[in-house]
C-alpha positions in Angstrom: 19.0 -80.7 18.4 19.1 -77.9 15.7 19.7 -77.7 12.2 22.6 -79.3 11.2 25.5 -76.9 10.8 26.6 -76.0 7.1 29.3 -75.0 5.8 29.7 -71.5 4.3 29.8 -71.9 0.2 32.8 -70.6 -1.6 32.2 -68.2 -5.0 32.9 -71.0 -7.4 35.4 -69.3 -9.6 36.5 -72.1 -11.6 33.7 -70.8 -14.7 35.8 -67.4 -14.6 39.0 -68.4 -13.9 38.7 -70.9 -17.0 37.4 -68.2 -19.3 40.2 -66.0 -18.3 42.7 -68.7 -18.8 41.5 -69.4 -22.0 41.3 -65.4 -23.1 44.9 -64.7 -22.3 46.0 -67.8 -23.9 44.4 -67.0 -27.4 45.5 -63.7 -27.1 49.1 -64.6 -26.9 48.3 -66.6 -29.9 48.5 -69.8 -28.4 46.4 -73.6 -28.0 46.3 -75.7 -25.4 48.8 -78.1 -26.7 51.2 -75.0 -26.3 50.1 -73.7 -23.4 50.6 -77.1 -21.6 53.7 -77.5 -23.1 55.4 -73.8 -22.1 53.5 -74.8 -18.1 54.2 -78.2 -18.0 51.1 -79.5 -17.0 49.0 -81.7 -19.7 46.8 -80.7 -22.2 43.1 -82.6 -20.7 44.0 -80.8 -17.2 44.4 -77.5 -19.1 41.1 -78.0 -21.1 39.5 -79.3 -17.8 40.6 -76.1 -15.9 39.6 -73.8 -19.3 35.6 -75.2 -19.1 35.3 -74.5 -15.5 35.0 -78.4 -14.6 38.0 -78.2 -12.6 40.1 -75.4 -10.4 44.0 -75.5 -10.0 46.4 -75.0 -7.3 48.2 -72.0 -6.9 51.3 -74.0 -8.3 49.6 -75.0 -11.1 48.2 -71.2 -11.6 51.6 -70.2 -11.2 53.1 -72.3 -14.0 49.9 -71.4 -16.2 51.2 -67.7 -15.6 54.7 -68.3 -16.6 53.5 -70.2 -19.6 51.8 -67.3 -20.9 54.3 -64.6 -20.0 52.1 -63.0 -17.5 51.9 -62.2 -13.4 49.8 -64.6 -11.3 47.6 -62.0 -10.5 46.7 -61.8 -13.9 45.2 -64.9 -14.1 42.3 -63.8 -11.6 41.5 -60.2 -12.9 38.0 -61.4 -14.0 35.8 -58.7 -16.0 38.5 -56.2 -15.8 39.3 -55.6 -19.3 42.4 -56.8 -21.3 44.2 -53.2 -21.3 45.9 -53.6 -18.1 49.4 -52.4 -17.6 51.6 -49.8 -19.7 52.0 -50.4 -23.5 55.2 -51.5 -22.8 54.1 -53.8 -19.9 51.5 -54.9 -22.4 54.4 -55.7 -25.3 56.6 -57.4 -22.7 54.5 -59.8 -22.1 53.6 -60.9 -25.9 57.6 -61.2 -25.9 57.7 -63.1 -23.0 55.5 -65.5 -24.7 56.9 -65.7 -28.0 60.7 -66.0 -26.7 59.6 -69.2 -24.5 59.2 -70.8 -27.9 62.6 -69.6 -29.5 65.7 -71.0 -29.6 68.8 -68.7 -27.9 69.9 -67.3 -31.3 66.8 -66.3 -32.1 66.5 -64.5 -28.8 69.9 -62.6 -28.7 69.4 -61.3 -32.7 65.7 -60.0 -31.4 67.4 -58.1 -28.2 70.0 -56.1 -31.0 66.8 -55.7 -33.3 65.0 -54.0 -30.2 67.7 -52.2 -28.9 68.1 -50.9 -32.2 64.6 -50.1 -32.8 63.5 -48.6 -29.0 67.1 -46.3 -29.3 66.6 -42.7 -29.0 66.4 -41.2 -32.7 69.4 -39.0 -33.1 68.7 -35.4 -33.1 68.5 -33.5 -36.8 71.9 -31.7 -37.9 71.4 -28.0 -37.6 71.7 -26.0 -40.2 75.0 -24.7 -39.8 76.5 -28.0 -39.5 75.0 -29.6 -42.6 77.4 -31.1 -44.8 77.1 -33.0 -48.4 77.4 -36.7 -47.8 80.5 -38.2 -48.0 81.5 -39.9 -51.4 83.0 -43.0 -51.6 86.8 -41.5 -50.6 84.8 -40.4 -47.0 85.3 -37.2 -47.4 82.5 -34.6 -47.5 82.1 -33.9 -51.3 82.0 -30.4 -52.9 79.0 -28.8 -54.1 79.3 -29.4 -58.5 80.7 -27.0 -60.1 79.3 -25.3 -62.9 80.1 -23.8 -66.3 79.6 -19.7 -65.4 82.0 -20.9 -62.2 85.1 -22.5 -64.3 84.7 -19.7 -66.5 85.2 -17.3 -63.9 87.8 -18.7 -62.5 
């Protein structure tokens, strides 16, 4: 007979897949009691999963994501850095976070705040257009005039 046959060992990425879990959840300003909360899955698992004692299902990796506002993928870019993504990939995601925890008035005055704020600036009057501001009639007032002008007139 030969050597008995063995089976090809996996990488064990449950050590980096628990540090990387656990980086993008304090980043996004978060524990583990709301971490399992936003992912619905409990709060020992999470911690099991963050120390590398135990892996998770895609399922479960999936509702991690969601919890923190980010792609799947996300969760198994190890050693890659945290800059990932556009800045405004990077902000949607913190938002995505934050607005799992707020209540639907909360999230419809933060939408008119942000369209608000990320609107095109209006362009600067040109110079041949400028006028005084208006005063409290709305119309445009005139420029003061002084005493040499009344006494000309």
């Amino acid at each position: 007979m030969g050597r008995p046959r063995t089976k090809p060992r996996a990488t064990d990425i449950k050590g980096p897949l628990g540090d990387r879990i656990c980086l993008l959840r304090q980043k996004a300003g978060m524990t583990q009691g709301d971490l399992a909360k936003a992912s619905g899955v409990s709060k020992v698992f999470l911690g099991t999963v963050e120390r590398g004692e135990k892996g998770a299902s895609v399922e479960t990796l999936e509702k991690l994501a969601k919890g923190l506002g980010v792609p799947p993928f996300d969760l198994l870019r190890f050693g890659s850095g945290e800059g990932q993504g556009t800045p405004a990939e990077r902000l949607g995601r913190k938002v995505a976070v934050l607005a799992r925890a707020a209540s639907e008035d909360k999230v419809a005055r933060f939408e008119k705040i942000a369209r608000l704020y990320f609107a095109e600036e209006p362009a600067a009057p040109s110079e041949t257009s400028k006028k005084e501001p208006a005063g409290k009639s709305g119309r445009a007032r005139r420029t003061p005039v002084t005493a040499k002008k009344r006494a000309r007139r």
